[in-house]
N, C-alpha and C positions, 0 to 999 in steps of 0.2 A: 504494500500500500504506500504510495507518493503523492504527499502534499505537494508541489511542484512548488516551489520558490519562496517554503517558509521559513526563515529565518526562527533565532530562538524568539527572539524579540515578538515575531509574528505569532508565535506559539504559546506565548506570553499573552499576547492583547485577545488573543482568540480564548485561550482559560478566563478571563477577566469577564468576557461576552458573553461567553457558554455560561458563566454561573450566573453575571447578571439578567440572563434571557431564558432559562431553564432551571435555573437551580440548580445545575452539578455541575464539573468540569469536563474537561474533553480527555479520554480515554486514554493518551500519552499519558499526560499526567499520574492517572489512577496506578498504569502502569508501572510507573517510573516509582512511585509509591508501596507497590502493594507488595514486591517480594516473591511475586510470580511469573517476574519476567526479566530478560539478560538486559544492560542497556551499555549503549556504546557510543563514543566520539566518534564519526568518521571526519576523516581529510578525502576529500568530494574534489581536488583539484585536476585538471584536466590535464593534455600529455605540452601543452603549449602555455598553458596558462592558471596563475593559481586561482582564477576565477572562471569557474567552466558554464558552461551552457548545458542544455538540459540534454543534450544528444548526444556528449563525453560522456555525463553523470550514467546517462542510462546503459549506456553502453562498457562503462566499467563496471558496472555489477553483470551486464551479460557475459561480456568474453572474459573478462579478468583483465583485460589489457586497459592502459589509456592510449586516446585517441586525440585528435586534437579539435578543438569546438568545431562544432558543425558537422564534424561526421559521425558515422555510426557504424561501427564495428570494421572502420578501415584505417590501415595503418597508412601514415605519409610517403611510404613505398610504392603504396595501391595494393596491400595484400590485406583480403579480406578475412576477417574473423567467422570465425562460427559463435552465432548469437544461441543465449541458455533454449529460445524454442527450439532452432533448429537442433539440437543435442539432445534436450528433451523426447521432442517428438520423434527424434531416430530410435530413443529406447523407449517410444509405448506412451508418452506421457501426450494427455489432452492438453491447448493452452487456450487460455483467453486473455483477453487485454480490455480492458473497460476504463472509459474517461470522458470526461469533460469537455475535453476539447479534441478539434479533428481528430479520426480515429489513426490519421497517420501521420502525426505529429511526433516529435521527437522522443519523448518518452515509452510510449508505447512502442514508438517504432525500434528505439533503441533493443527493446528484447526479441524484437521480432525480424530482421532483417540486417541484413551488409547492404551501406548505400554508400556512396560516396560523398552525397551531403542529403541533409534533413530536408532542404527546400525541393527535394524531388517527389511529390507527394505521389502523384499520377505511380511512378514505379514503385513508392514504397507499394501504393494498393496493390499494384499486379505481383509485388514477391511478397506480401501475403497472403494470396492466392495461389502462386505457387510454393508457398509451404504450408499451404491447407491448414492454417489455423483455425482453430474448430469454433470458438467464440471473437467478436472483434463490434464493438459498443461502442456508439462515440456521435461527435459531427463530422464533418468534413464531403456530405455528399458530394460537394460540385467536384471533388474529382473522380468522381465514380460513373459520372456524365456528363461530359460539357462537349462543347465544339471547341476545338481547336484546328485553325485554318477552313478547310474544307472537308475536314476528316471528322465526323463526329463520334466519338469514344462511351462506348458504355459497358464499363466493366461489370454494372449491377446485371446485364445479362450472361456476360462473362463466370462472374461468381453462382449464379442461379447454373447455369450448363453445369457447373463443376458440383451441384448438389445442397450450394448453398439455402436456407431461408430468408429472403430480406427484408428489413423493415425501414420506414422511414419516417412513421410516425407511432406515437405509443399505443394508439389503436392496433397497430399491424402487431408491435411488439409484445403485445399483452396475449397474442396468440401461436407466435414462435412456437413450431412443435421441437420435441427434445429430442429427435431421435435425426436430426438434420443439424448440419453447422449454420450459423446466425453471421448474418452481417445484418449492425443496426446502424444509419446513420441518419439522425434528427435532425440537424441546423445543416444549412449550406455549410458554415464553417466551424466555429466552435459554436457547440450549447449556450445558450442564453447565460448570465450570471443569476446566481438563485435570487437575490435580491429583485431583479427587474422580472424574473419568472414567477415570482410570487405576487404579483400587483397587476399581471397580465393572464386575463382567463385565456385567452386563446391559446399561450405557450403551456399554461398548465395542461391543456388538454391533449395538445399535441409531442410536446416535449416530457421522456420520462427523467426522473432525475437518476440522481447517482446511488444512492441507496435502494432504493428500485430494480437501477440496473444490474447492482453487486447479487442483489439476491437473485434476481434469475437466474444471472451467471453460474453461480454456485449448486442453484437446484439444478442445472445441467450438467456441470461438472461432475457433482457428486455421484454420477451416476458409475462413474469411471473410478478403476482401481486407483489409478493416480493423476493430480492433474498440477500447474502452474495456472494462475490467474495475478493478472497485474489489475489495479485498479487506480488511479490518479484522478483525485482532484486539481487537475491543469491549471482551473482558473482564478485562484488562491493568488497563483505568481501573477497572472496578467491584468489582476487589483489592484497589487503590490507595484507592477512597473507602472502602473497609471497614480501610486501615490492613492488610491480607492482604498481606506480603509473599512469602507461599509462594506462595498462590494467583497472586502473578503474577507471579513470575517462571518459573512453570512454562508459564503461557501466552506471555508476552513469547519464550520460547524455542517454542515454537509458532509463535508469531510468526515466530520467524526462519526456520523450517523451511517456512515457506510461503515463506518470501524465497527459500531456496534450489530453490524451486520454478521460481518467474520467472526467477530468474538462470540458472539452467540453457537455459529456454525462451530467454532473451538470448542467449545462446551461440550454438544453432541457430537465431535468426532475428535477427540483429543489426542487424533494419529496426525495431526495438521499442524505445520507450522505455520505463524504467522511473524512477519517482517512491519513497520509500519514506521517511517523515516520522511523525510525530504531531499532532495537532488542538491539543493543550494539552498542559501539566502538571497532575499530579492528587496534590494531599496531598505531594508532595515528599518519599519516603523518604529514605534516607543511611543507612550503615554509619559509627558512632558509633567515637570512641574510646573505650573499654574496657577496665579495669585499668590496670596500672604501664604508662607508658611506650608506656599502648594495644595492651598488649601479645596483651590477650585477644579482641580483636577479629576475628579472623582464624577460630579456635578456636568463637565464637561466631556466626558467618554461614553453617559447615561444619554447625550445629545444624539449618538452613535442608533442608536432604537429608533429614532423619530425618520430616518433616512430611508427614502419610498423608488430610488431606481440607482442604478452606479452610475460612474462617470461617463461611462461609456452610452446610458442610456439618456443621460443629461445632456451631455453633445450631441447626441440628436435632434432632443427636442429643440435646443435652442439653435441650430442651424436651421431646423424647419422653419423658426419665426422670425430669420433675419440674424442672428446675432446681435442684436440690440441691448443696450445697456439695461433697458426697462426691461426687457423679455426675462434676460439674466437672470436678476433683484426679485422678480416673481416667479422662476422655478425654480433658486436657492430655497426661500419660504417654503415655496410649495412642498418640494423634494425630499428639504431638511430643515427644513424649521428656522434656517438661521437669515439674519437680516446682517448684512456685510455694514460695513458704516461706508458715508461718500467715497471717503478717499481711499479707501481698502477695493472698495469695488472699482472707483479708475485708476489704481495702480495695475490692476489685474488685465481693465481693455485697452490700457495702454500697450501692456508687454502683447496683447492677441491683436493689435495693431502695428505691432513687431516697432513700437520706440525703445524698449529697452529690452537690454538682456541680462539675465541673472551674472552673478560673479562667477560663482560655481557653475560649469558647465552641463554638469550632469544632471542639475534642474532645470536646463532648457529643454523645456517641452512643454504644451498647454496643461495635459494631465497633471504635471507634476505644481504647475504654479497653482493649479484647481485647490491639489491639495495642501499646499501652501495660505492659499486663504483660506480653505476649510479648515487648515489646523486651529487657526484659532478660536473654534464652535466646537472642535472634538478633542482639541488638546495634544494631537498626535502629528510629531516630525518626522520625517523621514531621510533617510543619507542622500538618494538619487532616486534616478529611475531606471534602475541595473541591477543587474545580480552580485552577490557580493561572494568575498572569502570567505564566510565562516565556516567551520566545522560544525558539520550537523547531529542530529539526537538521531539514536536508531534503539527501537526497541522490538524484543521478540519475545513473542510466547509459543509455547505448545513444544511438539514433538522436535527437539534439535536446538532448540534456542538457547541452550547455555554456550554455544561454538558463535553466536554472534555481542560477545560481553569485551568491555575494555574497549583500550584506543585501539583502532582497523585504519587503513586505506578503502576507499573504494572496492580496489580491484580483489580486495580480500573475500567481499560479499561475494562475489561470483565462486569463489573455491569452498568457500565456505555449502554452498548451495552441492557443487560438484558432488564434494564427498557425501552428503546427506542420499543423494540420488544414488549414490555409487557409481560414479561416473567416474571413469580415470582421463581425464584430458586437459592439457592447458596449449592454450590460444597462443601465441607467439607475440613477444612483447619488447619497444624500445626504450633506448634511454630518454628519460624530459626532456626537452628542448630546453633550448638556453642554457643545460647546465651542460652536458656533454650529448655527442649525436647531431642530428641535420640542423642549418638554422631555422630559421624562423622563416627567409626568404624562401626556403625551400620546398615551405610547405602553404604558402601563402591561399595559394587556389582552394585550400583546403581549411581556410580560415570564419570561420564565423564573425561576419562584421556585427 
C-alpha cells in the first residue's frame, strides 16, 4: 500500500484530521503503536538523485535495483529489469495494481512493467497486456482509446480479445465477474480528488472510490492460492504538489480506509503480509504556529473541515467566470469559508498577472501561491511544490513482517519480498551516479524533468 508523496509531516496533519473528523487516527499510527507490526526508515533515493520520483521509488522495490527518475525498471545502459509481477507471475502468483490515478502511471507501472520512461503511457497499457495482469483499477482511459494521427487505437478491444472484463464506470464495475481478468478505468485521467467527489453526485455515481476498489480486488484475488496487489492512493502527492492541503488530506484519509480494508482481510487470513509506506515526501506541509503563544493554530486547521472542492477544482471554477478578482473573493467564501483581506487578495492577482515573482523558486506556481494565501485561514506552510529527500515510514504486518524492521534502502524491499516468495533472483545493479559510474550527461534522455 502507497501513499504516493506523503511526507512524515503529511502523515502528521493527516493523524490531526482523521481524529478531528472521525475520532480515531489513521492506521500507521495504530500500527506504529501497537506492537504488532515491524517499522522501518527507508532511504527512497533514486540511482541519479537523492530526491526521486515516483517511477525510481516504484521500481526499487520491484527489481531491487535503482534506476534513474523517470524510468522504470531500466538501467542507463538500456538493460531492462525484470519487474516483482513479471517474476511473480512466472511462478503462479495472480497480480493487481489498484489506484487513484491513471492506471499507468508511475507507481503502478513501476511493478508492472520495463519502460524506458513513465511518460509512455499508450505502451505501459499494451505490456500490461502483454503480461496479463489479472486485476488493473484506476483512471487513465484516454489511452486505452484515442486517435492519434489517423490511426485510431483501442486497446479496450484489444484487452476484451485477450479475455479481459472492462469497466468504465462503477455501474459496469459493480458487476465484474470473478472468474475473468478486470480492466477498470473511471476518469479520462486521474480519479476525481475525494474532496471534489464528494460534493459532486454525478462522480459519486459514476466514479468508484479507492476502498471500494481494494475490496473487490481482494474478493478476486482471494480466490487464488497466492496473489500480489498494489494499491496507491496517487493523489495525496498531486494535493501536496499543488500546496492543497484539503484536497489531501481528505484522500490521505481515503487512504486509510482502504488500509482498513486489508487489515480487516489480515484478520481473516493471517497467511498475508501487508507493507503500507510512501514512495517520497512531496512539498513538506506542517501546521504553523499561529498567534500568541500559537495559540490560534488549533482554531485554524479546524478551518480545514469547512473546505467544499480542491484547488484543482477551484481553478476551474474560476477560469469559467473570467478570473476576476470579484469571482475569486466569492469562491474563496464559498469553497472555504475564508475572506482574504484587500491586499492579500491583490498580492495574489498581481503574481497571476505575472508582476511579480516569488524569491524562492520552487513556489513559483499559481497552486503553490493559492496555498500561500490559504495558509493563512488553515495555518499550514509548505517547502515547495516538489518532492523532497526524506526518509520515509514503512510498516508491516502479518505473515513475514519482522524481515521488513530497522533502517532499509529501497532496493532492500524488493529482496526482502524475493525471499518471502522463494524466489532466488537479483536484477543487475549500478553504481549512483555522481559518486562513481556514468555521468549524469550520460544518462540525460533518461532524466525526469
Amino acid at each position: 500500500m502507497v501513499a504516493d508523496g506523503t511526507s512524515w509531516s503529511m502523515w502528521t496533519l493527516g493523524e490531526i484530521y482523521s481524529r478531528m473528523t472521525r475520532g480515531r487516527g489513521l492506521r500507521l499510527f495504530e500500527l506504529f503503536s501497537s506492537g504488532r507490526a515491524a517499522v522501518a526508515w527507508v532511504d527512497m533515493r533514486s540511482l541519479n538523485s537523492m530526491v526521486t520520483d515516483s517511477a525510481a521509488a516504484s521500481s526499487s522495490w520491484s527489481s531491487g535495483s535503482r534506476v534513474v527518475n523517470g524510468a522504470l525498471n531500466v538501467l542507463p545502459d538500456g538493460r531492462s529489469l525484470r519487474p516483482i509481477c513479471s517474476l511473480l507471475g512466472e511462478a503462479g502468483w495472480k497480480r493487481g495494481l489498484v489506484t487513484t490515478t491513471e492506471i499507468t502511471h508511475a507507481t503502478p507501472a513501476g511493478f508492472g512493467v520495463s519502460c524506458k520512461s513513465r511518460g509512455e503511457a499508450e505502451k505501459i497499457a499494451r505490456l500490461y497486456l502483454e503480461e496479463g495482469i489479472e486485476v488493473l483499477l484506476g483512471g487513465g482511459r484516454k489511452f486505452f482509446t484515442r486517435e492519434k494521427r489517423s490511426d485510431r487505437r483501442d486497446l479496450f478491444a484489444a484487452f476484451r480479445k485477450q479475455g479481459y472484463a472492462v469497466a468504465t464506470e462503477a455501474e459496469e464495475f459493480s458487476r465484474l465477474p470473478l472468474n475473468r481478468p478486470w480492466l477498470g478505468t473511471f476518469a479520462e485521467s486521474h480519479l476525481p480528488y475525494r474532496l471534489d467527489w464528494e460534493h459532486d453526485a454525478e462522480l459519486r455515481r459514476t466514479v468508484p472510490r479507492l476502498p471500494e476498489m481494494t475490496r473487490a480486488a481482494l474478493r478476486k484475488l482471494a480466490r487464488e492460492q497466492r496473489f500480489l496487489l498494489q494499491v496507491e492512493g496517487g493523489r495525496v502527492d498531486h494535493a501536496c504538489h499543488a500546496n492543497d492541503i484539503a484536497g489531501a488530506v481528505h484522500d490521505l484519509v481515503e487512504f486509510d480506509e482502504a488500509a482498513d480494508v486489508c487489515l480487516d482481510y489480515l484478520k481473516a487470513n493471517p497467511d498475508t503480509l501487508i507493507v503500507i509506506t510512501t514512495d517520497h515526501g512531496t512539498a513538506n506541509p506542517g501546521l504553523n504556529g499561529m498567534g500568541a503563544k500559537y495559540g490560534d493554530s488549533n482554531g485554524l486547521f479546524e478551518h480545514v473541515r469547512r473546505a467544499r472542492c480542491s484547488f484543482e477544482g477551484l481553478s476551474a471554477l474560476w477560469k469559467k467566470e473570467g478570473q476576476t478578482a470579484a469571482a475569486l473573493a466569492r469562491l474563496l467564501e464559498e469553497r472555504y469559508g475564508y475572506k482574504p483581506s484587500g491586499k492579500r487578495l491583490a498580492q495574489f492577482l498581481a503574481y497571476a498577472e505575472k508582476s511579480w515573482k516569488p524569491l524562492y523558486a520552487g513556489m513559483d506556481g499559481l497552486p503553490m501561491q493559492l496555498g500561500e494565501l490559504l495558509g493563512n485561514h488553515w495555518g499550514v506552510g509548505w517547502t515547495s511544490g516538489a518532492h523532497t529527500a526524506d526518509y520515509v515510514p514503512l510498516v508491516a504486518a502479518g505473515a513475514g513482517a519482522e524481515r521488513f524492521a530497522g533502517g532499509m534502502k529501497n532496493t532492500d524491499v524488493f529482496r526482502r519480498y524475493m525471499e518471502l516468495a522463494g524466489i532466488d533472483f537479483r536484477n543487475p545493479e549500478v553504481p549512483l551516479l555522481g559518486e562513481c559510474g556514468p555521468s549524469a550527461a550520460e544518462v540525460e534522455e533518461l532524466a525526469w524533468a
